[in-house]
C-alpha positions as CSV (number, residue, x, y, z in Angstrom):
1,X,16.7,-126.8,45.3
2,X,18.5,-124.0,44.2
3,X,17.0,-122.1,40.7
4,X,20.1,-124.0,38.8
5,X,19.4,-127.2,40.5
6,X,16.0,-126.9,39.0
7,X,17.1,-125.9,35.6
8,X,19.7,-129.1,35.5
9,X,16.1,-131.7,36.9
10,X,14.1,-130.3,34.1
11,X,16.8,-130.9,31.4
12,X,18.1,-134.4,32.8
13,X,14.6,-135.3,33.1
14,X,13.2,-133.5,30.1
15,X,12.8,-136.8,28.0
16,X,10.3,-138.5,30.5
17,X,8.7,-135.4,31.5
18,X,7.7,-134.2,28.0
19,X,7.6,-137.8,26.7
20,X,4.9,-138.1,23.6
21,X,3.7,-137.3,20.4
22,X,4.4,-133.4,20.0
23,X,1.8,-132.8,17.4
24,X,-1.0,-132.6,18.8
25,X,-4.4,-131.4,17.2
26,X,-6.3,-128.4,18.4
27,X,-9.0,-130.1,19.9
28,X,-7.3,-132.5,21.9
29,X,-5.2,-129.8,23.7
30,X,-8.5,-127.8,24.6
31,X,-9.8,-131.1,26.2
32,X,-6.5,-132.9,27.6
33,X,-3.6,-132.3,29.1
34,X,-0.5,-131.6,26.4
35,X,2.3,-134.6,28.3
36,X,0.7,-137.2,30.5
37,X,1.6,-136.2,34.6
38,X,3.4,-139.7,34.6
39,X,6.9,-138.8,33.7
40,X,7.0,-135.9,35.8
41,X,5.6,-137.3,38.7
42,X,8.2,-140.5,38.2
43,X,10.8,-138.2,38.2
44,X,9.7,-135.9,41.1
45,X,9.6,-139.4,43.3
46,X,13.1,-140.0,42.0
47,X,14.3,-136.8,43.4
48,X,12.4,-135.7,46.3
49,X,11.1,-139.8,47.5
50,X,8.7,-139.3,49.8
51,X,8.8,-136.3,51.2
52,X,6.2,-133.4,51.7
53,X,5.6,-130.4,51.0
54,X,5.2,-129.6,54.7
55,X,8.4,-130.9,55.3
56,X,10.2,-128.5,53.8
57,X,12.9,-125.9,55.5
58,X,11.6,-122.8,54.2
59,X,8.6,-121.9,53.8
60,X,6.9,-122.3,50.4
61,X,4.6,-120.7,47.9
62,X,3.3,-122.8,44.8
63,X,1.8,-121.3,42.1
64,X,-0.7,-123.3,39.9
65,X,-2.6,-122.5,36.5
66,X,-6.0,-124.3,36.0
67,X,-6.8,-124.2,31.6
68,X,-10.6,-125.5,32.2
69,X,-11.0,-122.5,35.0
70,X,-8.7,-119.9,34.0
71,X,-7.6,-119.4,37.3
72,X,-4.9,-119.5,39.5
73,X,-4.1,-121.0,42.7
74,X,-1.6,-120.7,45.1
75,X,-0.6,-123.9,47.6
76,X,1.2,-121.9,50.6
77,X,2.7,-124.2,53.5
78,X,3.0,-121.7,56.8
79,X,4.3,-123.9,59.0
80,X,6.6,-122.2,61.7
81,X,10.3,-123.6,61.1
82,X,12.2,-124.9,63.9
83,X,15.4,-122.1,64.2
């Protein structure tokens, strides 16, 4: 997907992706997750069905934040491309 393309999923999808209550109190958001995974991972599904990450044409790195670590990971998928 193209950085627009992107864009256009998170805002057609933005209502089941950040679906919720949006006040949330202090404690709870040092503990839990702010949205439930569910509406983005429904809407990923929609988009992408079943495919991998591996199955991608270019190669790809993903960046990841963990709150409880304060860390960061990166998921990389090096798989040589077929010309």
């Amino acid at each position: 997907m193209t950085p627009r393309e992107i864009l256009e999923f998170y805002v057609a999808e933005r209502n089941a992706i950040f679906a919720g209550p949006r006040v949330l109190t202090s404690a709870r958001r040092v503990f839990a997750a702010k949205y439930r995974p569910d509406g983005l991972e429904h809407a990923l599904k929609r988009t992408f069905g079943n495919r991998l990450l591996g199955e991608s044409r270019v190669p790809l790195v993903v960046a990841s934040y963990n709150l409880g670590e304060n860390s960061v990971y990166f998921i990389q998928d090096a798989a040589p491309r077929a010309p």
